[in-house]
N, CA and C atoms as an extended XYZ file, in Angstrom:
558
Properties=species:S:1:pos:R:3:atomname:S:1:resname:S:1:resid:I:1 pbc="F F F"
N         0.844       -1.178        0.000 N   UNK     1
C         0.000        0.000        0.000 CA  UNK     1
C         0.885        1.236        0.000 C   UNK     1
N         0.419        2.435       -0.656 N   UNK     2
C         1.108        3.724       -0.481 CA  UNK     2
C        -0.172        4.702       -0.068 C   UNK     2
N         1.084        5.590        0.869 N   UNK     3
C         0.296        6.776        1.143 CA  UNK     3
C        -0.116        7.677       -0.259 C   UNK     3
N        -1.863        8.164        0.049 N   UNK     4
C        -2.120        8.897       -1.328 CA  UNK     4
C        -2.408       10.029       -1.000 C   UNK     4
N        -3.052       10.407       -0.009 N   UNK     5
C        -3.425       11.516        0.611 CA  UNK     5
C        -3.494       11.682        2.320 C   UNK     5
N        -3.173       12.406        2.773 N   UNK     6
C        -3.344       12.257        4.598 CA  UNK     6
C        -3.849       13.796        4.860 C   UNK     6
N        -4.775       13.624        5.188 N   UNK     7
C        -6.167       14.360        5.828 CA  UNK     7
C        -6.247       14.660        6.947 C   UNK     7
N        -6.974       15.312        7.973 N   UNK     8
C        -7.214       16.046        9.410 CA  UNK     8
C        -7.329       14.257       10.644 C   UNK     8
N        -8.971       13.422        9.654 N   UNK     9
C        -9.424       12.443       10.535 CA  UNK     9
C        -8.834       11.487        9.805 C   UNK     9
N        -8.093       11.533        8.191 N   UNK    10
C        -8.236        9.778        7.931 CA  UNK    10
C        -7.240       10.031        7.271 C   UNK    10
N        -6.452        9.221        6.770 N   UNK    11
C        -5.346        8.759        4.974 CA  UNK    11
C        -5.481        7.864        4.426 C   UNK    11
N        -5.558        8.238        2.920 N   UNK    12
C        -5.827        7.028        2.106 CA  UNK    12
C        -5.103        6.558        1.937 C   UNK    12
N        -4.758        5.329        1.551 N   UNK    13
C        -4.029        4.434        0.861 CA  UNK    13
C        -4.007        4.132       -0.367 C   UNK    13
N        -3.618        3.222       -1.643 N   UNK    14
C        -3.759        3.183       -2.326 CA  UNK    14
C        -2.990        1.756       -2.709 C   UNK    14
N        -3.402        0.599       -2.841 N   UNK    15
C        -3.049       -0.998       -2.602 CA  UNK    15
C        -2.321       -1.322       -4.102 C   UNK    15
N        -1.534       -2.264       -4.583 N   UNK    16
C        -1.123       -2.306       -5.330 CA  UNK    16
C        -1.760       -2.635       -6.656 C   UNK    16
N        -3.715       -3.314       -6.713 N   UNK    17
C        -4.223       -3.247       -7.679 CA  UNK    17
C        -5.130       -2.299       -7.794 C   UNK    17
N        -4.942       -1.066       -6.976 N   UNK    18
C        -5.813        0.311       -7.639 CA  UNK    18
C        -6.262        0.531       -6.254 C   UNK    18
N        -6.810        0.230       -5.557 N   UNK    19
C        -8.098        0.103       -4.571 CA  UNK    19
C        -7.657        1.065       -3.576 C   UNK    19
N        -8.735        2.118       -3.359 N   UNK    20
C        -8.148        3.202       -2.523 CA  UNK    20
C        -9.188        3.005       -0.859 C   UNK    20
N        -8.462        2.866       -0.257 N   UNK    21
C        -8.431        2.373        0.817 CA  UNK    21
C        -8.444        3.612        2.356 C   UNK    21
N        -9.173        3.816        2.977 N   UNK    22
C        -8.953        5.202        4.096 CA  UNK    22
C        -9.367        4.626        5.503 C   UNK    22
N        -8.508        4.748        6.281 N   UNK    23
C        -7.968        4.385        7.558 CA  UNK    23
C        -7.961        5.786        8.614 C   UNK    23
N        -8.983        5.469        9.696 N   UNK    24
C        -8.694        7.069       10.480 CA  UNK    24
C        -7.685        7.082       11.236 C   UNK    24
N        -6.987        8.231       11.248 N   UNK    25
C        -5.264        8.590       11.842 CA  UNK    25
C        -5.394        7.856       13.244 C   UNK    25
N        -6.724        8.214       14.428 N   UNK    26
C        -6.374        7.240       15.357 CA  UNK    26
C        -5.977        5.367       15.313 C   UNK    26
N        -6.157        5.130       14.185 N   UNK    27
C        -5.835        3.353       13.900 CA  UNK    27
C        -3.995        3.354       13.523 C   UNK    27
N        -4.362        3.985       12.414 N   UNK    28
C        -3.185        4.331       11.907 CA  UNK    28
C        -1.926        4.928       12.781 C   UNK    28
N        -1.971        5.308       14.142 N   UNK    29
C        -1.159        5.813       14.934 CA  UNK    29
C        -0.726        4.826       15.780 C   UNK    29
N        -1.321        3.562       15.699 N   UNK    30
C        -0.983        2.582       16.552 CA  UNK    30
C        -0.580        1.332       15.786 C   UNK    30
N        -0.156        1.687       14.275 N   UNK    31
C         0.440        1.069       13.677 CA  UNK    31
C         1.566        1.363       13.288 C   UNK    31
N         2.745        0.491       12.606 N   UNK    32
C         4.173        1.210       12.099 CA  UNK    32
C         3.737        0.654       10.576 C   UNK    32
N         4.568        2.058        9.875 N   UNK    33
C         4.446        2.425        8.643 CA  UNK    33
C         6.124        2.253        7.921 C   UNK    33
N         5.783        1.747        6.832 N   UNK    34
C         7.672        1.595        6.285 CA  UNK    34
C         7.628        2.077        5.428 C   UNK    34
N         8.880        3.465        5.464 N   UNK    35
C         8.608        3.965        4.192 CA  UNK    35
C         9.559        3.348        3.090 C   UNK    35
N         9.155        2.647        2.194 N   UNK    36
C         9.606        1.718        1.346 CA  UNK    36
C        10.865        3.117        0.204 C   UNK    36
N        10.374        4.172       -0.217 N   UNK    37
C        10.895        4.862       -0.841 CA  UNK    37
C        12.397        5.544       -0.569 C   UNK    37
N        12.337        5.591        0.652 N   UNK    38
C        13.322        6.203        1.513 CA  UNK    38
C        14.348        4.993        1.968 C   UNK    38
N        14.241        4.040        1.609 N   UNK    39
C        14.871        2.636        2.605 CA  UNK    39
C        15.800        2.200        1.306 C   UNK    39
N        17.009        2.223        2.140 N   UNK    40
C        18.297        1.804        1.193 CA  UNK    40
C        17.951        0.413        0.358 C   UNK    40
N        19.473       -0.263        0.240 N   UNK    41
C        18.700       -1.299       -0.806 CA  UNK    41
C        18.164       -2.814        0.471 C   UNK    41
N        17.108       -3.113       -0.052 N   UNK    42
C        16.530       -3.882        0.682 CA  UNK    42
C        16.651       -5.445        1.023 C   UNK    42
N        16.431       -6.423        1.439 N   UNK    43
C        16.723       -7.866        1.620 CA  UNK    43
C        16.009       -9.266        1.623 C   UNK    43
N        15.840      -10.060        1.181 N   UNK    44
C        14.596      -10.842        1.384 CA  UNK    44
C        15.340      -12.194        1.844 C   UNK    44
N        14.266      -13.437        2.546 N   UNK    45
C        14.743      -14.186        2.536 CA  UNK    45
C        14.081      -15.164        1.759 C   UNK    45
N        14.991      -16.428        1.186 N   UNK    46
C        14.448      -17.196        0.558 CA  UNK    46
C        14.486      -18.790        0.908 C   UNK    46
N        13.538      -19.663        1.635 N   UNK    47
C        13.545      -20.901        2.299 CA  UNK    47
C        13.141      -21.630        1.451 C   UNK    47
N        14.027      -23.103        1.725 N   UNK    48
C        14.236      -23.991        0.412 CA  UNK    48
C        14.012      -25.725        1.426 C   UNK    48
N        13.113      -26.527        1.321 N   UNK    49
C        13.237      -27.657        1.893 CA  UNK    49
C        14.236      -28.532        1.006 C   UNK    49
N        15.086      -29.243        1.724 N   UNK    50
C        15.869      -30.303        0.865 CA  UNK    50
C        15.772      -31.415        2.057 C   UNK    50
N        16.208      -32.551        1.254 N   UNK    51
C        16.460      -33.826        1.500 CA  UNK    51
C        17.597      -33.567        3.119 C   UNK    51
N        17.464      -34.436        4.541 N   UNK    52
C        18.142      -34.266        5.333 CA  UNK    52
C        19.301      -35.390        4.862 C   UNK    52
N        19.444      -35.520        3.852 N   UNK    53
C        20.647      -37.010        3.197 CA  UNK    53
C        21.512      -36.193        2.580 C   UNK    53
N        21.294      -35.046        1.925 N   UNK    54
C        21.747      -34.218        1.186 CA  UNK    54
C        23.371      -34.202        1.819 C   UNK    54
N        24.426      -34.537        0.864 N   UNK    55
C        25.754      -34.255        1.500 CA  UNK    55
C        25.748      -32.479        1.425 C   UNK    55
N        26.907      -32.171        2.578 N   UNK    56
C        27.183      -30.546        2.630 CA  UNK    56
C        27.771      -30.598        1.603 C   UNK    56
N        28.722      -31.117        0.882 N   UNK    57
C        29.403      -30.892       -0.887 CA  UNK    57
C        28.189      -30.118       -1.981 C   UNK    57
N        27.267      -30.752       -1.871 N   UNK    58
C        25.967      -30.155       -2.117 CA  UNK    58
C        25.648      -29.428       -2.262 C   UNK    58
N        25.511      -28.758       -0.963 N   UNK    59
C        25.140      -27.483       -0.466 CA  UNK    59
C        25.883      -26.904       -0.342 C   UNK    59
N        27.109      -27.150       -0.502 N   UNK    60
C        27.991      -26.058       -0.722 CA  UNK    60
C        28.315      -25.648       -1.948 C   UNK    60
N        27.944      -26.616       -2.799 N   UNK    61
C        28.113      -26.429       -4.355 CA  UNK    61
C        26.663      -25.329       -4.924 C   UNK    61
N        25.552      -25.966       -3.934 N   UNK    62
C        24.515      -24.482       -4.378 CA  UNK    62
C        24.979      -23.276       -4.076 C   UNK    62
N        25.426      -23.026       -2.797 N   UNK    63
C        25.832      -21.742       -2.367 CA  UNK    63
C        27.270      -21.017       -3.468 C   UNK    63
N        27.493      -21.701       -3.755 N   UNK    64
C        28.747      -21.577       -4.853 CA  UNK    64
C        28.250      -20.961       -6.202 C   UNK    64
N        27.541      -21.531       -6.270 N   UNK    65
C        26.485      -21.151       -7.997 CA  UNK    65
C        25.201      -20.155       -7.574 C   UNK    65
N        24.836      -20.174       -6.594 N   UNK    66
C        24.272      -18.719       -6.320 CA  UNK    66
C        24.706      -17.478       -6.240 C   UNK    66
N        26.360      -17.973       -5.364 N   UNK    67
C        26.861      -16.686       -5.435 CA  UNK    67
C        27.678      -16.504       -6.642 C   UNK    67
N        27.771      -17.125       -7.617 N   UNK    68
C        28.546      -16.879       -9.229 CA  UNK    68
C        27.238      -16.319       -9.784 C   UNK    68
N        26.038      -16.810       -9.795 N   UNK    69
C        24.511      -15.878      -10.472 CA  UNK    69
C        24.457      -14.550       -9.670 C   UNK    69
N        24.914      -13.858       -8.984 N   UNK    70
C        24.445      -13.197       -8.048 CA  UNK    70
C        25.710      -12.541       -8.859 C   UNK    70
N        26.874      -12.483       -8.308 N   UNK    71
C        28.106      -11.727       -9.135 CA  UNK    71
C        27.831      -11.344      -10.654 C   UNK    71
N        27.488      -12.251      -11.749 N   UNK    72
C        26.690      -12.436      -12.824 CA  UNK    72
C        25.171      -10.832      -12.729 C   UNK    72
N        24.282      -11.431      -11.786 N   UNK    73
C        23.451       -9.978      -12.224 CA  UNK    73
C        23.850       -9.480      -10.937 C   UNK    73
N        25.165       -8.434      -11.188 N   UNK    74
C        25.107       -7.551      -10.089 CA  UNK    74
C        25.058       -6.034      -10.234 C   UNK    74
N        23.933       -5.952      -11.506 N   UNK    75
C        22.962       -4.757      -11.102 CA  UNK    75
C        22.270       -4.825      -10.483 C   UNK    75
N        21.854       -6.358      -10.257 N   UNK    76
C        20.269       -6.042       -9.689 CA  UNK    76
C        20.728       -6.699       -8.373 C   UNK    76
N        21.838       -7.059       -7.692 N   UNK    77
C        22.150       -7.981       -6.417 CA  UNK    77
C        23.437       -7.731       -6.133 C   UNK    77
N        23.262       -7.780       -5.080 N   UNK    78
C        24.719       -7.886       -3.983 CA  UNK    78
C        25.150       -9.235       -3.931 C   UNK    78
N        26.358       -9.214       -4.233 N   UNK    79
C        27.066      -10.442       -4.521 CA  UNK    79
C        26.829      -11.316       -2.895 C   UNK    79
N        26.769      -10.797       -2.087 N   UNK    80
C        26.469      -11.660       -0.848 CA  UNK    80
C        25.885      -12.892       -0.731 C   UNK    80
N        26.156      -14.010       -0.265 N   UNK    81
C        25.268      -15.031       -0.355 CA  UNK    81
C        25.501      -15.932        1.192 C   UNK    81
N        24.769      -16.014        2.158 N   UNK    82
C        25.405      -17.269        3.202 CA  UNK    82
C        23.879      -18.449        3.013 C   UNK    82
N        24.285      -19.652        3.257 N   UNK    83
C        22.955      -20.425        2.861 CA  UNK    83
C        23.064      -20.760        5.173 C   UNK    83
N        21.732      -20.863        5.564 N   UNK    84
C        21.741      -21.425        6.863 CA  UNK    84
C        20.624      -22.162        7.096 C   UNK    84
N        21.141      -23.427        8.022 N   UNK    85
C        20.645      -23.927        8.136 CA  UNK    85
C        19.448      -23.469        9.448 C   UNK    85
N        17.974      -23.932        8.939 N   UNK    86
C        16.765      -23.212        9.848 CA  UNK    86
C        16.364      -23.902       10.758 C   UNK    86
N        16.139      -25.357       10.127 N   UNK    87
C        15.644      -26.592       10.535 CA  UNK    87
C        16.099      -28.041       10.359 C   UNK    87
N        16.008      -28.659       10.857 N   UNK    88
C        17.148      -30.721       10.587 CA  UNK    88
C        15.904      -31.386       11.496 C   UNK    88
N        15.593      -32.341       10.860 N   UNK    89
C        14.231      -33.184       11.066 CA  UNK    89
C        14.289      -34.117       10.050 C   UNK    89
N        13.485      -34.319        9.616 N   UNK    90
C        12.978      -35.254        8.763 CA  UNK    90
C        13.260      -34.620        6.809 C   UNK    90
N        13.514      -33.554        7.368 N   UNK    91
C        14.286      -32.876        6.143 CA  UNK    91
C        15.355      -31.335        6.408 C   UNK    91
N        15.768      -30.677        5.566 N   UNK    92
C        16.496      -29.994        5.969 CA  UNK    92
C        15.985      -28.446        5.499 C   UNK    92
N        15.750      -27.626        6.450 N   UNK    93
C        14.958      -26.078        5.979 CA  UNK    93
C        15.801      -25.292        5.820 C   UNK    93
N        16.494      -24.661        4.739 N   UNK    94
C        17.857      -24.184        4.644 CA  UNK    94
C        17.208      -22.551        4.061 C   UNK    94
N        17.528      -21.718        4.373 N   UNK    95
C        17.404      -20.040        3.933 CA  UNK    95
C        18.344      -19.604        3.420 C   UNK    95
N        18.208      -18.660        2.150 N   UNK    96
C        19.225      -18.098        1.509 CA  UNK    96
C        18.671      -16.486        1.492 C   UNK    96
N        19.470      -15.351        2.257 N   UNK    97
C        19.535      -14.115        2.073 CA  UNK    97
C        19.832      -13.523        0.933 C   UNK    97
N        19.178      -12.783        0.291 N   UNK    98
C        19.680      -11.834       -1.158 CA  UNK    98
C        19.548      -10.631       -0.784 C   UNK    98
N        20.489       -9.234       -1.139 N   UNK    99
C        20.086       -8.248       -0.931 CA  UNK    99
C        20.145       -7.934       -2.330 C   UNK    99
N        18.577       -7.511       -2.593 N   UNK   100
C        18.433       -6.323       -3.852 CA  UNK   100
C        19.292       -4.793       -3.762 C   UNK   100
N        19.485       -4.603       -5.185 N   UNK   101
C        20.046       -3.518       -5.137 CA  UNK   101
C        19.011       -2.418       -5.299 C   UNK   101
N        18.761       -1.311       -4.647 N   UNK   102
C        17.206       -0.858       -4.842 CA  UNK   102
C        16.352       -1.044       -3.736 C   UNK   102
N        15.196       -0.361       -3.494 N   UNK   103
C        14.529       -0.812       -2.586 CA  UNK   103
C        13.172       -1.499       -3.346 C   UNK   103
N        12.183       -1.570       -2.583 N   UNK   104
C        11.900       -2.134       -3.526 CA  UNK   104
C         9.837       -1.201       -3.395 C   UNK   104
N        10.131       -0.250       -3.804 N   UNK   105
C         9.067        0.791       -4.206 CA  UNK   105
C         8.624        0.433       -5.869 C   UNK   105
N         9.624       -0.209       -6.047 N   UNK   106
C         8.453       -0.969       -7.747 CA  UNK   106
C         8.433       -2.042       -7.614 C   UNK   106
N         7.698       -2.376       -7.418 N   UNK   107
C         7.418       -4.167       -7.075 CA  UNK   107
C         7.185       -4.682       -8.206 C   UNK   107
N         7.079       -4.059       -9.209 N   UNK   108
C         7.143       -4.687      -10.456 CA  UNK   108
C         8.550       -5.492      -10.959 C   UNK   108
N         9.441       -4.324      -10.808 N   UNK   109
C        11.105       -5.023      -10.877 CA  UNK   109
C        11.165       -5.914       -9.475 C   UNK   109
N        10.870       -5.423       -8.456 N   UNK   110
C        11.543       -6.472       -7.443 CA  UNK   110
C        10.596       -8.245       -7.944 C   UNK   110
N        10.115       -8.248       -8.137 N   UNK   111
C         9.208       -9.521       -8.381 CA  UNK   111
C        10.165       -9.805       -9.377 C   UNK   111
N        10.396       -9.080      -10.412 N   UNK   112
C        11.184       -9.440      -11.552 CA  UNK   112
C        12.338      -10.315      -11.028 C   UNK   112
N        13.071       -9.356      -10.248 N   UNK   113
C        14.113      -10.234      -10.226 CA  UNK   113
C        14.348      -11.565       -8.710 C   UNK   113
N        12.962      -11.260       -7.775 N   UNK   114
C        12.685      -12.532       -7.377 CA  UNK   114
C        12.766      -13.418       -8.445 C   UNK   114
N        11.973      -13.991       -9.363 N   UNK   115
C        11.891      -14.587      -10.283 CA  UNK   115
C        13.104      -15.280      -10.195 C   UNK   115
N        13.614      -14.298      -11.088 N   UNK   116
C        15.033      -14.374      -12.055 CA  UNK   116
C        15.479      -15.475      -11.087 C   UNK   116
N        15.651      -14.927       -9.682 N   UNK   117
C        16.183      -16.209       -8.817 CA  UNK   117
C        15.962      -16.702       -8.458 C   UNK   117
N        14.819      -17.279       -8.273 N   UNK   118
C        14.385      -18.492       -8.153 CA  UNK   118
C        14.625      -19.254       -9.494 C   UNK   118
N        14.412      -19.116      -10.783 N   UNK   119
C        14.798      -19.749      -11.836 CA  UNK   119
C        16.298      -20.470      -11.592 C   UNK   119
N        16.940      -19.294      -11.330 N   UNK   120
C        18.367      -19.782      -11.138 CA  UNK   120
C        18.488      -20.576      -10.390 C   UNK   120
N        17.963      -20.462       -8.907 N   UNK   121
C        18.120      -21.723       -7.981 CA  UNK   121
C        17.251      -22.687       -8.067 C   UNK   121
N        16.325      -22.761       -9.012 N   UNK   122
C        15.744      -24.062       -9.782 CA  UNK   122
C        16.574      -24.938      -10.477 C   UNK   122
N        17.093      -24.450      -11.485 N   UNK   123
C        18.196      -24.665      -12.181 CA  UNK   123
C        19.416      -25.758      -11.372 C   UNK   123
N        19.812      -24.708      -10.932 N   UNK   124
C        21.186      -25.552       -9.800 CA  UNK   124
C        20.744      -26.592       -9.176 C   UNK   124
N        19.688      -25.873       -8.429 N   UNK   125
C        19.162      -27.486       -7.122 CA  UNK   125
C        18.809      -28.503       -8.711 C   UNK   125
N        18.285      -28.743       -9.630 N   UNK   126
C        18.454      -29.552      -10.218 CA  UNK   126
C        19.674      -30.534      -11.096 C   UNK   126
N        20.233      -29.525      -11.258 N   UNK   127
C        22.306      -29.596      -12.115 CA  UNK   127
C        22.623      -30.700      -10.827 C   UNK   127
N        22.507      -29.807       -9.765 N   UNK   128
C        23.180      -30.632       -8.963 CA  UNK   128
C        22.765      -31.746       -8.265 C   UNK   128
N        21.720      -32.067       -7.929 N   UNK   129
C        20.855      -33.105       -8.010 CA  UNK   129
C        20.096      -33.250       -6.109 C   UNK   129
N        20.146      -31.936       -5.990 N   UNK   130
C        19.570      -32.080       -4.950 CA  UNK   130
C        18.358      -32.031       -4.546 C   UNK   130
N        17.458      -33.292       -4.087 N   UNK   131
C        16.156      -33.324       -3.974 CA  UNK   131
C        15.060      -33.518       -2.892 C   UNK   131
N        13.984      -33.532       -2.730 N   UNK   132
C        13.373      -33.135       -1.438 CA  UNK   132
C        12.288      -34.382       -1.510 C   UNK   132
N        11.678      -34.908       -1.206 N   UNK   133
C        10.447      -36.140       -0.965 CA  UNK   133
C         9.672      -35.890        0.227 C   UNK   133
N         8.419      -35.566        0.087 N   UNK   134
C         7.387      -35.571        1.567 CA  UNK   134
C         7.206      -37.161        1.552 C   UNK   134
N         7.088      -36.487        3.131 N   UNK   135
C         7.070      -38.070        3.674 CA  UNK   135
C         5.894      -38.793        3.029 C   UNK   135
N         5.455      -40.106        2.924 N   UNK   136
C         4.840      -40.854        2.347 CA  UNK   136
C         3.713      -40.602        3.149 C   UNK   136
N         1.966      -40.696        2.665 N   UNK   137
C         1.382      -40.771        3.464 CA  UNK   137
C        -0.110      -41.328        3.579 C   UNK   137
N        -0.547      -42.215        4.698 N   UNK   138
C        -1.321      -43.195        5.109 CA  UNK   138
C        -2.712      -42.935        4.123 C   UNK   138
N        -2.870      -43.578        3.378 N   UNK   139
C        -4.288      -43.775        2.780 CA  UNK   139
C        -5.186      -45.025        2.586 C   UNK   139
N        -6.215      -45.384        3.160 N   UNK   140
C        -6.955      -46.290        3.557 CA  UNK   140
C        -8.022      -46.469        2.322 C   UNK   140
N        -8.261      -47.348        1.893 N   UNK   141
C        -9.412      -47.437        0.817 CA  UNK   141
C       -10.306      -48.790        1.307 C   UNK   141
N       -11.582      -48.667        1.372 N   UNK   142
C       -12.327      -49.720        1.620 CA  UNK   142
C       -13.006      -49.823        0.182 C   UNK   142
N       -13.824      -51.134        0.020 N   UNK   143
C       -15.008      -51.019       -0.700 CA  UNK   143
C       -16.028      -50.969       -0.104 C   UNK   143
N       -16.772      -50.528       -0.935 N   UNK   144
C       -18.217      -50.155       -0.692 CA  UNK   144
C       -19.023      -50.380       -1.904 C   UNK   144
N       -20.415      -50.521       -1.824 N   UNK   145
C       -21.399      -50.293       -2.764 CA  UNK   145
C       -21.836      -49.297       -3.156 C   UNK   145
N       -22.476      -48.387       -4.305 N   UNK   146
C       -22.772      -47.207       -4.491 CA  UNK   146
C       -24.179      -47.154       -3.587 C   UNK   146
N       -24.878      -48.000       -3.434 N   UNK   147
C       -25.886      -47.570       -2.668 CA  UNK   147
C       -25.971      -47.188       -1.248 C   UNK   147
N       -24.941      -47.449       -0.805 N   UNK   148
C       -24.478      -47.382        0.736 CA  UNK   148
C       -24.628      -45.596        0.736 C   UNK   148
N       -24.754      -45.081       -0.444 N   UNK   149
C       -24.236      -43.457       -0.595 CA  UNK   149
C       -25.959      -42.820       -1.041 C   UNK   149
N       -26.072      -41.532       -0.485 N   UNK   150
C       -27.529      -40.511       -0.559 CA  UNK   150
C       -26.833      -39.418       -0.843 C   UNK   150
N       -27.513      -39.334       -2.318 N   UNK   151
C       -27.535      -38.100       -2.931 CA  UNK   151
C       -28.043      -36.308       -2.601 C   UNK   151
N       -28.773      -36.901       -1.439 N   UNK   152
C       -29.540      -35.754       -1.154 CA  UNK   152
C       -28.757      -34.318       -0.724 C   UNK   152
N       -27.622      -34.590       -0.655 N   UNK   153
C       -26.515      -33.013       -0.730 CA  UNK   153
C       -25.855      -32.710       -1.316 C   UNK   153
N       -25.282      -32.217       -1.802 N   UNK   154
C       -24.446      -31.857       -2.619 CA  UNK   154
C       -23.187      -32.080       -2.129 C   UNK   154
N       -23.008      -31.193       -1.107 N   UNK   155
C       -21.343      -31.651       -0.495 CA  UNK   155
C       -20.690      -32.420        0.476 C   UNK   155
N       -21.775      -33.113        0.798 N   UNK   156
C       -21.612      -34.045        2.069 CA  UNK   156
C       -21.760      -35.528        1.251 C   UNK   156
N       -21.123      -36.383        1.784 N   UNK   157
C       -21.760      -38.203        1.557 CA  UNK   157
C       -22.252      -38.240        3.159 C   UNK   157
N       -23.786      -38.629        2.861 N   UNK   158
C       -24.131      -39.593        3.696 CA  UNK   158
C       -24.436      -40.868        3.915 C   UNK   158
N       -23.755      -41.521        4.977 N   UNK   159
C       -23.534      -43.013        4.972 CA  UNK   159
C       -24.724      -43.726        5.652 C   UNK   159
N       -25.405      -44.878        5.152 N   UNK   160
C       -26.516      -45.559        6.204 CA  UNK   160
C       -25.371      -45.980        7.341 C   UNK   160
N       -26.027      -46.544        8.362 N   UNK   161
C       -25.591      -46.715        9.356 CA  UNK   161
C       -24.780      -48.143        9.287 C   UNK   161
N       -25.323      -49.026        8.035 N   UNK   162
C       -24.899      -50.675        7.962 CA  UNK   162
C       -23.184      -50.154        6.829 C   UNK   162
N       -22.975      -49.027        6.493 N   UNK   163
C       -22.320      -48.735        5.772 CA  UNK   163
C       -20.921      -49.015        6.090 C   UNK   163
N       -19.570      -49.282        5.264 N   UNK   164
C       -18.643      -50.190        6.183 CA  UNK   164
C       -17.535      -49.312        6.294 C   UNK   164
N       -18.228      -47.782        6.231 N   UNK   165
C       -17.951      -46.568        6.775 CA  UNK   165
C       -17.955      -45.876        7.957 C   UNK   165
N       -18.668      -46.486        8.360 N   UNK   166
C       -19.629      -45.942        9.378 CA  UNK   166
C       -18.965      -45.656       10.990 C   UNK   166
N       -17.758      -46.158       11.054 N   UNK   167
C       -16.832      -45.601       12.092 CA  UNK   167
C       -15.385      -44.939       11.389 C   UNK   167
N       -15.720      -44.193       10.456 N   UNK   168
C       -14.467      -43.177        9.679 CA  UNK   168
C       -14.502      -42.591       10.586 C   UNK   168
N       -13.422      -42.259       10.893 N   UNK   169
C       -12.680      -40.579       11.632 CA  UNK   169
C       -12.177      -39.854       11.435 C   UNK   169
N       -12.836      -38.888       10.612 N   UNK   170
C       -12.086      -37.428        9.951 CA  UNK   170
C       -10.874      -37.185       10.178 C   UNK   170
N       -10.823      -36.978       11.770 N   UNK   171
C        -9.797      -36.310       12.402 CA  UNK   171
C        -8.332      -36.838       12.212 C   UNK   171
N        -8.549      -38.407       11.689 N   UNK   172
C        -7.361      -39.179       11.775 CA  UNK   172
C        -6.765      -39.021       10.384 C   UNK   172
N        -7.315      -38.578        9.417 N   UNK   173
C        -6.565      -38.427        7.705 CA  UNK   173
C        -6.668      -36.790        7.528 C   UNK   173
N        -5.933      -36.261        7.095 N   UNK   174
C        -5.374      -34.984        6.794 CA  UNK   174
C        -5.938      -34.897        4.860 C   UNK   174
N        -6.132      -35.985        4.235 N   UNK   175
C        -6.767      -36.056        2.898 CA  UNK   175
C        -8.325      -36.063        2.833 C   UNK   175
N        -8.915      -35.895        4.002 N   UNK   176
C       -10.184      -35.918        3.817 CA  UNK   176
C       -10.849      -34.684        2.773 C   UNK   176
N       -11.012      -34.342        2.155 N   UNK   177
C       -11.737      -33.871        1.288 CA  UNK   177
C       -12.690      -33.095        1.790 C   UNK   177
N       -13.925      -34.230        2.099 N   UNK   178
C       -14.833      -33.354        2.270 CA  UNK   178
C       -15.751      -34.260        3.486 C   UNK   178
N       -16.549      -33.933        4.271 N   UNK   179
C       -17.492      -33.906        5.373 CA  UNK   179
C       -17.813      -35.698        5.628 C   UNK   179
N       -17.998      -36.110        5.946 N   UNK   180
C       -18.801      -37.736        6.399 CA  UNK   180
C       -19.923      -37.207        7.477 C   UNK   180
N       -21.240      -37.292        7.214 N   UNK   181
C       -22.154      -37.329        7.896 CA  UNK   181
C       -22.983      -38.725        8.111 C   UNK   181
N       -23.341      -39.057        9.433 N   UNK   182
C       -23.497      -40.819        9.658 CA  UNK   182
C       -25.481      -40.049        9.806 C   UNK   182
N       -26.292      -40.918        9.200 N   UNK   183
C       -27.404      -41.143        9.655 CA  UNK   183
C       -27.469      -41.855       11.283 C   UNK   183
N       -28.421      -40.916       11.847 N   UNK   184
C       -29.040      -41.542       13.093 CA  UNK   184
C       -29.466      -43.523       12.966 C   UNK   184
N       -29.088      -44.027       14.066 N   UNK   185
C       -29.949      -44.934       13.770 CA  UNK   185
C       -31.198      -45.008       13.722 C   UNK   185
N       -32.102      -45.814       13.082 N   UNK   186
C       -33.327      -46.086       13.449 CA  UNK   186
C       -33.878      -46.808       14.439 C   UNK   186
């Protein structure tokens, strides 16, 4: 958002797809404001899951070829690069700092050259063959008959009670889709 006008009771805003927006100064005084225009060149971070198998040769070979792309466009980047590690679990959450050159009051270019790097570190993490796998995960399939199933909603299945459904537990699958409603018995 940018400031568009600031007034006695309110200031507008003005959001990045047009939409003008007015906030009264008491709200607005109990918020912090960044002035994006005024702010040297700016920094982002960028988090990358990889494989916890991944040798450091690896990862040191990404950090190597980021910072040769980064030297490469250094109009638009500070050659700086450290990769750190965030997280070690079941995989590895690794962050890479970039500082843009610029701030980033056109978000049109800064997106641009987000992009740009992420392409690049698409690229590499693939060259080099470093890869990521979610964990595998539990899916149960029964049969059933189509009649066991009532049409009468749209977004719900409801199950008769003889249905060999009929003790599912939402709570236990993270793929559930959509609702299980059990008929009362009779």
């Amino acid at each position: 958002m940018f400031v568009r006008e600031v007034g006695l009771n309110s200031t507008m805003f003005v959001t990045w797809d047009g939409k003008r927006m007015y906030y009264p100064n008491n709200v607005i005084s109990q918020k912090p404001i960044h002035n994006v225009r005024r702010s040297p060149n700016m920094s982002e971070k960028i988090v990358l899951n990889i494989d916890c198998y991944t040798p450091q040769a690896k990862i040191l070979e990404l950090r190597a070829r980021m910072r040769n792309f980064l030297v490469k466009e250094s109009k638009e980047f500070s050659p700086d690069l450290e990769i750190q590690i965030q997280e070690m679990d079941v995989k590895l959450k690794i962050s890479m700092v970039i500082e843009h050159k610029g701030n980033w009051q056109d978000s049109g270019r800064r997106w641009a050259r987000r992009t740009k790097f992420n392409f690049a570190l698409k690229e590499a993490v693939e060259e080099i063959g470093i890869k990521y796998y979610a964990l595998p995960q539990r899916l149960e399939i029964s049969s059933r008959d189509l009649s066991d199933f009532d049409s009468d909603q749209a977004d719900q299945a409801t199950l008769r009670p003889s249905s060999p459904l009929r003790h599912y537990n939402s709570d236990e699958h993270s793929l559930n889709r959509r609702r299980t409603v059990l008929r009362p018995q009779d």
